[in-house]
PADREN-755985 format. One record per residue: residue in three letters; x, y, z of N, C-alpha, C in turn. Coordinates in steps of 0.02 Angstrom, whole numbers, padded with zeros to 5 digits, always signed. Example, Ala and Ser with C-alpha at 12.3 -4.5 7.8 and 13.67 -1.06 7.14 Angstrom:
// PADREN-755985
Ala+00660-00284+00390+00615-00225+00390+00660-00165+00390;Ser+00642-00112+00354+00684-00053+00357+00645+00002+00394;
This chain:
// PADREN-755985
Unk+08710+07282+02588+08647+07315+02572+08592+07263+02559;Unk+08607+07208+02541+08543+07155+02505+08541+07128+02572;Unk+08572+07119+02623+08557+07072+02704+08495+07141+02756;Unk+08501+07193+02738+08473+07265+02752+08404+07256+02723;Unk+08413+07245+02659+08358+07247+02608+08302+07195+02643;Unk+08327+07143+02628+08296+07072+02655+08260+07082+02725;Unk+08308+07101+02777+08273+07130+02861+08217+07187+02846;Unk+08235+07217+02812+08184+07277+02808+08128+07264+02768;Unk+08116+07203+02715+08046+07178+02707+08036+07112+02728;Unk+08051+07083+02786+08046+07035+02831+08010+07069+02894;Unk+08043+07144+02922+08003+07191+02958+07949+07194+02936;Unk+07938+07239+02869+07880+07272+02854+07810+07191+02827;Unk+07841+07130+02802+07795+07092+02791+07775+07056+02862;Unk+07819+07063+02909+07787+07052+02982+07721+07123+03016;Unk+07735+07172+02981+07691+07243+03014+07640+07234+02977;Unk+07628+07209+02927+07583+07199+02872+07536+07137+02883;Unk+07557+07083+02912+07503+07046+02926+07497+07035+03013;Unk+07531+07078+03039+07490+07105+03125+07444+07152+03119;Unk+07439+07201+03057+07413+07236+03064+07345+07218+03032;Unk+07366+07190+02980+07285+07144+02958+07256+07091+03007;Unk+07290+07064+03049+07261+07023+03098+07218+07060+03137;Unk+07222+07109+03158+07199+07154+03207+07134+07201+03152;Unk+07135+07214+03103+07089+07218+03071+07029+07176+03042;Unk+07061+07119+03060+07014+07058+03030+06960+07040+03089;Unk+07022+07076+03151+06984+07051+03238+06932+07099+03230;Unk+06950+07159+03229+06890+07201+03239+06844+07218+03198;Unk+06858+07188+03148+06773+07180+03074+06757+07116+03112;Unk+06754+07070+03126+06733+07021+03147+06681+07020+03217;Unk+06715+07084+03254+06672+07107+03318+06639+07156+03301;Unk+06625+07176+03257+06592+07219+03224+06521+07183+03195;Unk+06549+07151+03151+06498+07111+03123+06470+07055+03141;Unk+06486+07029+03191+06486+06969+03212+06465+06979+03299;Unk+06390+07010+03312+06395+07036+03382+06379+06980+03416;Unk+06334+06935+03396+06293+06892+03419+06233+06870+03428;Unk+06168+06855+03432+06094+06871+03422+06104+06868+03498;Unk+06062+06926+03529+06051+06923+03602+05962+06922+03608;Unk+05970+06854+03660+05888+06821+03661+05832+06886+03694;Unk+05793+06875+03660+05759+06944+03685+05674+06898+03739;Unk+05677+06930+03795+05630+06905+03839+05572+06935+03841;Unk+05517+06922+03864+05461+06951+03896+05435+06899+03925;Unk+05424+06944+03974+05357+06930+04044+05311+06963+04087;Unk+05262+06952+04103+05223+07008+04135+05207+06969+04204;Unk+05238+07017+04249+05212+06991+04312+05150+07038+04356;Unk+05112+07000+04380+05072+07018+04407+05079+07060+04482;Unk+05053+07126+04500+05053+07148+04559+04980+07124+04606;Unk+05006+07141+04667+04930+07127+04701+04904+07203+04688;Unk+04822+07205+04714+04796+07254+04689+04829+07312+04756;Unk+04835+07362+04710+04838+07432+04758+04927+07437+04772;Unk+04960+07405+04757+05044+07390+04757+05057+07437+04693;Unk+05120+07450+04725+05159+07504+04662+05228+07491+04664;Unk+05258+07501+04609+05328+07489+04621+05368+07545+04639;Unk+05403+07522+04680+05445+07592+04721+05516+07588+04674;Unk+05568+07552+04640+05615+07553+04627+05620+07478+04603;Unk+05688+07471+04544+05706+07441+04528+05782+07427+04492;Unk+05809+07376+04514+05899+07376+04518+05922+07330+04465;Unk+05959+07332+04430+06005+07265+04372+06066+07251+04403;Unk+06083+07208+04432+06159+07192+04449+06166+07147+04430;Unk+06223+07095+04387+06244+07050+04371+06191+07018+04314;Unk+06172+06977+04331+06133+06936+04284+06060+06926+04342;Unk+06054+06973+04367+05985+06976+04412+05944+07051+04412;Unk+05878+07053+04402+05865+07111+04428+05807+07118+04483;Unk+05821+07172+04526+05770+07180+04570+05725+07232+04576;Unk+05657+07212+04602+05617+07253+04589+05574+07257+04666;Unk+05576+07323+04671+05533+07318+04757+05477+07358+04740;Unk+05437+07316+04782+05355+07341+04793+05339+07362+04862;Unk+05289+07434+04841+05254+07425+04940+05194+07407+04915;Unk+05188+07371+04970+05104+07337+04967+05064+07375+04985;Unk+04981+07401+04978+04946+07422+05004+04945+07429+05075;Unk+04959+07362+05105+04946+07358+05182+05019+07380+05226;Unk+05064+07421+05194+05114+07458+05229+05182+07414+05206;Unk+05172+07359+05186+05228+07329+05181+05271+07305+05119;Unk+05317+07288+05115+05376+07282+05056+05386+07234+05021;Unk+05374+07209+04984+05419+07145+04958+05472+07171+04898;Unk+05527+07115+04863+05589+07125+04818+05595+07055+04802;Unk+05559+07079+04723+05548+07035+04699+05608+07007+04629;Unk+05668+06970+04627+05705+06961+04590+05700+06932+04535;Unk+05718+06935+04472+05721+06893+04408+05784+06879+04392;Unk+05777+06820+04341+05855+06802+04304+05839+06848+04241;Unk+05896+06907+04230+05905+06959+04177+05905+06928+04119;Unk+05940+06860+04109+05906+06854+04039+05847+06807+04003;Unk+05813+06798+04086+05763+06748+04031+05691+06804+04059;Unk+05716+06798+04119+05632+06861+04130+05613+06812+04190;Unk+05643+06765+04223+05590+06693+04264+05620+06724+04327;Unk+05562+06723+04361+05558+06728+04454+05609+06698+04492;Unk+05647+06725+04508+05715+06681+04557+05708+06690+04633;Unk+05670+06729+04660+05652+06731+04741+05609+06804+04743;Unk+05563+06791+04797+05539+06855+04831+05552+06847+04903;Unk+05581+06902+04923+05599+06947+04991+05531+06974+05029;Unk+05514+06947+05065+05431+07007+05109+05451+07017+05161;Unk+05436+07090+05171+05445+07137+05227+05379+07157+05269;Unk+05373+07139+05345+05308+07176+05345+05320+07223+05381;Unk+05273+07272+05420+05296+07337+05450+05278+07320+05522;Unk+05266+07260+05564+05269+07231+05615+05197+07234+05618;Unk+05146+07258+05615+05086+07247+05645+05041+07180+05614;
């Protein structure tokens, strides 16, 4: 009975600090989210341009314009700082 005894709070003092490990993990992700950098930027359109749509994939987002004069551009940023990473121009052939 005392070799029983011994296994059975050798069990339970093993369940007891897995189970606080895993509690300690998730107060910690809880409290501990991270400061996420917050951006701004204002970009400029040409006059008479509107934005037709805009996409977030990965760590980029895109944003398409039609231009006054019939035609398209897609204009990309890096998602977390806000800075210009390429523009795409489309024209409508004429």
């Amino acid at each position: 009975m005392a070799r029983v005894r011994r296994l059975m709070l050798v069990a339970g003092l093993t369940t007891a600090l897995g189970i606080g490990a895993v509690l300690i993990a998730v107060g910690y992700r809880l409290f501990h989210t991270g400061e996420t950098a917050r951006a701004e930027a204002v970009a400029d359109l040409p006059k008479g341009a509107r934005i037709v749509s805009t996409v977030a994939a990965g760590d980029r987002l895109a944003v398409t314009i039609e231009l006054p004069t019939g035609g398209a551009e897609i204009h990309t940023f890096d998602a977390r700082s806000l800075k210009p990473v390429g523009r795409l121009k489309f024209n409508n052939g004429s």
